[in-house]
N, C-alpha and C positions, 0 to 999 in steps of 0.2 A: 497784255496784248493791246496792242493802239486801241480796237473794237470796242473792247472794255473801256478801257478810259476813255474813248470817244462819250459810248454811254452814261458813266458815271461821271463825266462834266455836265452832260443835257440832265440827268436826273438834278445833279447839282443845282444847274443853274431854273429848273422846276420847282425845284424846292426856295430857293431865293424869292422864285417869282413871287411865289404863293403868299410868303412870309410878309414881304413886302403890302403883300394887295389887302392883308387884313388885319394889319399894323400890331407885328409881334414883335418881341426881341431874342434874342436868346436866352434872357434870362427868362422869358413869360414862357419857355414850350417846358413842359413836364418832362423828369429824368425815366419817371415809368407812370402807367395806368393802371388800375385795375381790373381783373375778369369784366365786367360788367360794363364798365367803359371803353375798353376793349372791345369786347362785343356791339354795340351801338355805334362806334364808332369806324368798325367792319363792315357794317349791315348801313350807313349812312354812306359811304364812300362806295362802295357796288352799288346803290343805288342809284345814288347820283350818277354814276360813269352810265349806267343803262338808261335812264335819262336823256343825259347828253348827247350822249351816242345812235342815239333813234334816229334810224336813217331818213326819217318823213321831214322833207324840206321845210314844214312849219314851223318843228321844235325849236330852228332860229338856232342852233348849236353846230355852226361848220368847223370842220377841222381845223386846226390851227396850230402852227409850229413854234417854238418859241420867240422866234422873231416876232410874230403878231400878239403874243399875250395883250399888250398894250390896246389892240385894236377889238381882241376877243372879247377883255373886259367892262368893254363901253355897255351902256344900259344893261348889267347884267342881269339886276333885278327883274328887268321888264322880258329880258327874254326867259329869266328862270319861272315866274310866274307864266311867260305862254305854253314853254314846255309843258308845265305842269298841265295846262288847259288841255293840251294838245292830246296826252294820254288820259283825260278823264279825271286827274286826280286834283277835285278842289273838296272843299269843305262845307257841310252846312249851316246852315245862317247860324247864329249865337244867342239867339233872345234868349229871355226866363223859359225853363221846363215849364211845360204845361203840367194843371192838375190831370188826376187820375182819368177822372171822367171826360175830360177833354180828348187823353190821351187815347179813350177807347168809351165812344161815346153808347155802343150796342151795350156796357155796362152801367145800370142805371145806381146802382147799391153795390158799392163793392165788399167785398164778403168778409171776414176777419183776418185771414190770410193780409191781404190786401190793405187793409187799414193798416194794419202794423208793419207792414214794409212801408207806406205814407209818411208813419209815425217817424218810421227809422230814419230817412230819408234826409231829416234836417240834422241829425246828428253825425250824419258821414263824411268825409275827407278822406281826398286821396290819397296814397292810395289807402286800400281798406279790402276787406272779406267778409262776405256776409253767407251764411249757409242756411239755408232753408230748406226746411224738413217738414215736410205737409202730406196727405196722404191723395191718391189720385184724385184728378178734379178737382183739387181746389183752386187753379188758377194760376199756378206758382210761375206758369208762364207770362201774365200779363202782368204779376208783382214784377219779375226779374225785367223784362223790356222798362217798365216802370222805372226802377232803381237807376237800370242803366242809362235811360233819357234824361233822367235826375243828374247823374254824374258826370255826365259828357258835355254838362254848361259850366263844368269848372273850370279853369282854366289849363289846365294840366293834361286834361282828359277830350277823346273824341274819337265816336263811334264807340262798334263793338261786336265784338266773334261771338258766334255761337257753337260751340264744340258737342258736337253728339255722338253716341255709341256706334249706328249705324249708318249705313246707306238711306237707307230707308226713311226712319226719323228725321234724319238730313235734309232731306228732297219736302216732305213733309212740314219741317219747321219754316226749308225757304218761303215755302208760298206762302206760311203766316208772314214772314217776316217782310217781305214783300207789300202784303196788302197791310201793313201793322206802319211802315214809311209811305207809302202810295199818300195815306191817311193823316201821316203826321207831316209830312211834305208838301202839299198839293199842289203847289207850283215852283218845286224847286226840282235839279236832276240829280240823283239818288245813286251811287255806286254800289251796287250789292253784287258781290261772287259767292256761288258755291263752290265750296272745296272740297273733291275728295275723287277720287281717282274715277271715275266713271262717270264727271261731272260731265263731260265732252258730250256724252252721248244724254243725255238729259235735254231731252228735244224743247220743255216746254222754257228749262234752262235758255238752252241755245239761241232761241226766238228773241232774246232778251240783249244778246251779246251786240253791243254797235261801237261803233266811235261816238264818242260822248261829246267832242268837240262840235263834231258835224249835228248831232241833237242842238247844242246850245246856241247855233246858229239858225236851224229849222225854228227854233219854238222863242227864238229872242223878240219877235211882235208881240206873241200873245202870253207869253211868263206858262204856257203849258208845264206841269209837272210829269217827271217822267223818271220809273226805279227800273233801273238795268245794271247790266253788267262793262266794264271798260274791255272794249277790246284789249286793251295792254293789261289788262291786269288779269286776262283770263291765262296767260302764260302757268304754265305747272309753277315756276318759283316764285312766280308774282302775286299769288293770287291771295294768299294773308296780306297783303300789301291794300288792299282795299279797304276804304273807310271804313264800308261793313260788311263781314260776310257771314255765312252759316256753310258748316259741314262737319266734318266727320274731324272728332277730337284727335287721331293719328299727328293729323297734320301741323298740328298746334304742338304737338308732343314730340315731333321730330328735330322742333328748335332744342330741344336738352339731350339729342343723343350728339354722337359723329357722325352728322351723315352731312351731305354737299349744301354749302349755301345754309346752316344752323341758323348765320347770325341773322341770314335777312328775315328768315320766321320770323324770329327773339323781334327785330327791329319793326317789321311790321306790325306786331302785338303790342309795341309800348309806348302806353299813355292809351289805349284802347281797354274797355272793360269788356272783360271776358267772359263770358256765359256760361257755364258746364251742366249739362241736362244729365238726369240719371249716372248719375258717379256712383251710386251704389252697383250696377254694372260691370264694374272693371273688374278683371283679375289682378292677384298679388303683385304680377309684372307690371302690368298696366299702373296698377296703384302706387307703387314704389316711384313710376316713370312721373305721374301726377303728383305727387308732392314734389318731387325736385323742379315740375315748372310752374307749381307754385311759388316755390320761392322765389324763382326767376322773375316771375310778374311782380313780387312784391319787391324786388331790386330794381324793375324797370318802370316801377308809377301806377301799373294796371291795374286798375280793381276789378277782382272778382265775386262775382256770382253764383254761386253753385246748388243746384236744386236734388234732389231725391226725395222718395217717399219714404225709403227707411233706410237708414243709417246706423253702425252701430256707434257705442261713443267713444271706443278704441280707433275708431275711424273718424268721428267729429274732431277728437284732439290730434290723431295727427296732423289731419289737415290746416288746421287753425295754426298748431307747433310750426309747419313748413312755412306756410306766410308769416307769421311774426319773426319765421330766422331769416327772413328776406327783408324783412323791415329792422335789424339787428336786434332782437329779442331774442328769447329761448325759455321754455319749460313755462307756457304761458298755461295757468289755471282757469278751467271753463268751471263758472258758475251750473248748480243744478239747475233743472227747469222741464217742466212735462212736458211733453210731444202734442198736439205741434208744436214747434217752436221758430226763432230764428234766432240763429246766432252770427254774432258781426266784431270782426276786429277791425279798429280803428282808432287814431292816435294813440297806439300805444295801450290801449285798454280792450275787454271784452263784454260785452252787453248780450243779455241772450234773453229772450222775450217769450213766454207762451201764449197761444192766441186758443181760445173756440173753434174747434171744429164747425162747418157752417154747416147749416140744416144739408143744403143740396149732397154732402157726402158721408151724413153720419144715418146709419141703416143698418140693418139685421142680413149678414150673410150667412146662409145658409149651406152649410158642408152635408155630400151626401157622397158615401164611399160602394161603389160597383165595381163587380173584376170586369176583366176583359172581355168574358163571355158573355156576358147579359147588356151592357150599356148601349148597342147599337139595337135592341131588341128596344129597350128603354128609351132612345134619343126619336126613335121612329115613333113611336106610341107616344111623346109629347111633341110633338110636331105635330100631330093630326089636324089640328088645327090652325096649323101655322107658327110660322116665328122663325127668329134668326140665331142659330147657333154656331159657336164655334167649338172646334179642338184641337187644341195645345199639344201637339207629339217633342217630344227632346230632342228628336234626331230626326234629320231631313229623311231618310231611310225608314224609319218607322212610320214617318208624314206621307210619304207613298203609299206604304202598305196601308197602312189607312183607307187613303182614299180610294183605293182600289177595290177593299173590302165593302167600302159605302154606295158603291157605285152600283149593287145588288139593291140599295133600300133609298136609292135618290134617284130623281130623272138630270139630264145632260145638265139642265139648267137651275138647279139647286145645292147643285153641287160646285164646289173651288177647292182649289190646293196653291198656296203661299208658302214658300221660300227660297232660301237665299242662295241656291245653287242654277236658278233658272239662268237663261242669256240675259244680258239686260233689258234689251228691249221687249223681251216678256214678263219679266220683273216690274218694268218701269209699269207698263200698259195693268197687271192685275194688282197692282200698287193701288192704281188710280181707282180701279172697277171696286175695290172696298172701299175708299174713302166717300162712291160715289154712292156704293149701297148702304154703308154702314154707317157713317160718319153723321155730325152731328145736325145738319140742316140737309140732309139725303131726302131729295123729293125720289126716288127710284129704288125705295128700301123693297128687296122682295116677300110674297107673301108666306114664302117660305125656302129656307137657304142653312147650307152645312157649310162651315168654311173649315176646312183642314191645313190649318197651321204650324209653321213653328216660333221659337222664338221672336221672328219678324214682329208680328205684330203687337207684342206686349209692353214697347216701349213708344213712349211722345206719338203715338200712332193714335188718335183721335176718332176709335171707332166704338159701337156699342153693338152689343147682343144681349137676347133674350137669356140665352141659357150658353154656360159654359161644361167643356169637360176636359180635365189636363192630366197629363200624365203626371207620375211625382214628380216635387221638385222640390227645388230648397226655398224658402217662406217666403224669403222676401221674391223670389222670382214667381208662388202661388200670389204674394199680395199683389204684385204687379199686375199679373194675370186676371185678376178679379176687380182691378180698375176699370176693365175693358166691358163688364158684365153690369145691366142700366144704368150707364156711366150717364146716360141725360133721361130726363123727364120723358117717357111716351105715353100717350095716354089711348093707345092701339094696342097694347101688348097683350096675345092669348092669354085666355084664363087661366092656364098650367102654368101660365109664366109669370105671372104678375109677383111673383115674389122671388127676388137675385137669388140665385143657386148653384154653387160650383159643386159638379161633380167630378 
């Protein structure tokens, strides 16, 4: 039909354009690509066109038919650099990584953890995998941001995701991560998104959300620093598209199914180092889904990060197996080595390191086993004195009855109940009410408090209590558990308590 061929001459002659503007021949275009290039080059081309296409008269990208290509592509560079300005997305300065202690000056002696991810540090090249297996508290968070400010001065590499189990830890990790750049920035403007489906309504989130451009203009006298979020890149598909962001690993994990828009994930994650907090966590689904985008990162330049307390080593070597078959390897052999440890693949080799436990988290935990019928008779008789405990139920329905049963041997205000089926906005609010009671520089810790839990709070959740009590579980979700029990120094704790004790 004419229609047709009307169109398939302008595509034609689009395609000419093109060729012509960035000096190819026929013989220089590829007969085919590969998966991977493919993909990149999917996720670079929708990007661009959303780019371009931003209807804000600054981006400097009018429409243009092919009769003006000629005029379109005058100063391109200078308007594809404003575009870029225009939605927030520039880059941060390039000097040498700072040392450790620069990095996080409240750390005066960094612990052995710590040193040995320093250690590692000069030996890594992109991409690479490093897995770290430390037990709670030792810091593995300030290693990993460590690692990743180290890697993101290479050339290859910049910024970096951080992928977590829940909501919760999510919302949590942003506001380290937040005041963790606020700090390493201070007078520069900082693109940070959270991702993960409830991110919208995350008020303290929200506050953060601006036009980045109109920032760079407000604070161009004084070089103020300033970490927020890009209005454009708070979009649902845009928001991996940010130089850094933190949320919920889903989202990172939807670049390796079929779902809409795969490749801009993939594209937006690659040459960024990517974070993975508590991957002991995942189910067999989940797990299976995380080695394949492993690979993916290790075919797109990404290095990863990956932390847990316990790990099994049918689980160490898959994971290391999936990144060396990204990097074209296969049946990679992990060296023995005691726990802690870390282990790291890079150029083609594996290095795996055991470190000291440090004083702060090596202690006597004490197991003490109660039925159901005596433990609230028990929990009340060591409180008398005061102190902060929690308990651990399995299931949001038995975390009710709980609290309900408690609410005979606690007044209004000693009592809480935490999980993951509240609205948000009361999830978000008793989120905050523990970090603010329990958490680690809490000037408002009460003199005495029950918190009825579930799962929620025993992951990246940065809170302590006196005494714990959890229903069964499986070990590494007890050791998780019992991270959370004098997880810091207090030198307040009742006499019944001064010795950790999960019941």
């Amino acid at each position: 039909p004419g229609s047709d061929w009307q169109h398939r001459r302008f595509s034609q002659r689009i395609f000419e354009q093109l060729q012509e503007f960035v000096g190819l021949t026929s013989s220089d275009l590829p007969t085919h690509c590969d998966n991977a290039a493919g993909m990149i080059l999917a996720g670079l081309t929708t990007v661009s066109d959303w780019i371009a296409s931003n209807p804000d008269q600054k981006s400097g990208f009018p429409y243009a038919n092919d009769t003006l290509f000629d005029e379109y592509a005058k100063d391109l560079e200078a308007k594809a650099q404003n575009a870029l300005r225009v939605i927030g997305w520039t880059k941060t300065s390039t000097e040498n990584p700072l040392n450790f202690t620069e990095l996080f000056s409240q750390i005066q002696t960094p612990r052995p953890l710590q040193d040995a991810a320093i250690e590692l540090s000069v030996t890594l090249t992109s991409p690479c995998l490093v897995l770290v297996e430390a037990s709670m508290g030792e810091g593995k968070t300030e290693a990993a941001l460590y690692l990743a400010d180290y890697l993101q001065h290479q050339a290859s590499v910049g910024g970096f995701y951080i992928g977590l189990p829940t909501q919760a830890t999510s919302n949590a990790m942003w506001k380290r991560v937040r005041d963790f750049l606020s700090q390493r920035y201070p007078e520069e403007i900082v693109n940070l998104t959270l991702s993960h489906s409830a991110a919208a309504l995350k008020e303290e989130y929200q506050q953060t959300v601006c036009r980045l451009d109109q920032v760079y203009d407000e604070d161009e006298q004084n070089s103020a620093g300033r970490v927020g979020a890009g209005e454009w890149h708070t979009a649902r598909k845009r928001s991996l598209l940010s130089p850094y962001g933190v949320g919920t690993v889903d989202q990172a994990l939807m670049g390796v199914v079929r779902s809409k828009h795969q490749f801009v994930r993939l594209f937006g994650l690659a040459g960024r180092t990517v974070i993975l907090d508590e991957i002991h966590a995942y189910d067999l689904y989940t797990s299976t889904l995380l080695e394949r985008f492993l690979e993916w990162l290790a075919v797109l330049g990404s290095p990863v990060i990956a932390l847990s307390a316990t790990l099994p080593m049918s689980t160490r070597r898959l994971l290391v197996n999936a990144y060396a078959k990204g990097c074209g390897q296969s049946d990679v052999e992990l060296p023995q080595a005691n726990y802690p440890r870390i282990t790291a693949f890079a150029g083609g080799e594996v290095q795996v390191r055991s470190f000291a436990a440090s004083d702060h988290v090596t202690r006597s935990l004490n197991l003490y086993w109660i039925n159901d019928k005596e433990w609230m008779a028990a929990l009340r008789d060591n409180l008398a004195d005061g102190g902060c405990a929690a308990v651990i139920c399995s299931t949001v329905g038995r975390a009710q009855e709980v609290f309900q049963r408690l609410q005979a041997e606690f007044g209004e205000n000693e009592l809480g109940l935490f999980h993951g089926r509240f609205l948000f906005i009361d999830r978000d609010r008793i989120e905050q009410a523990c970090l603010e009671k329990f958490g680690k520089d809490s000037t408002t810790r009460p003199h005495r408090y029950v918190l009825v839990a579930t799962q929620v709070i025993e992951q990246s959740l940065d809170v302590d209590f006196d005494l714990m009590i959890s229903d069964l579980a499986p070990i590494d979700l007890l050791l998780q558990r019992s991270g959370r029990l004098h997880r810091h120094t207090r030198d307040n704790r009742p006499a019944k308590l001064k010795v950790p004790t999960l019941w």
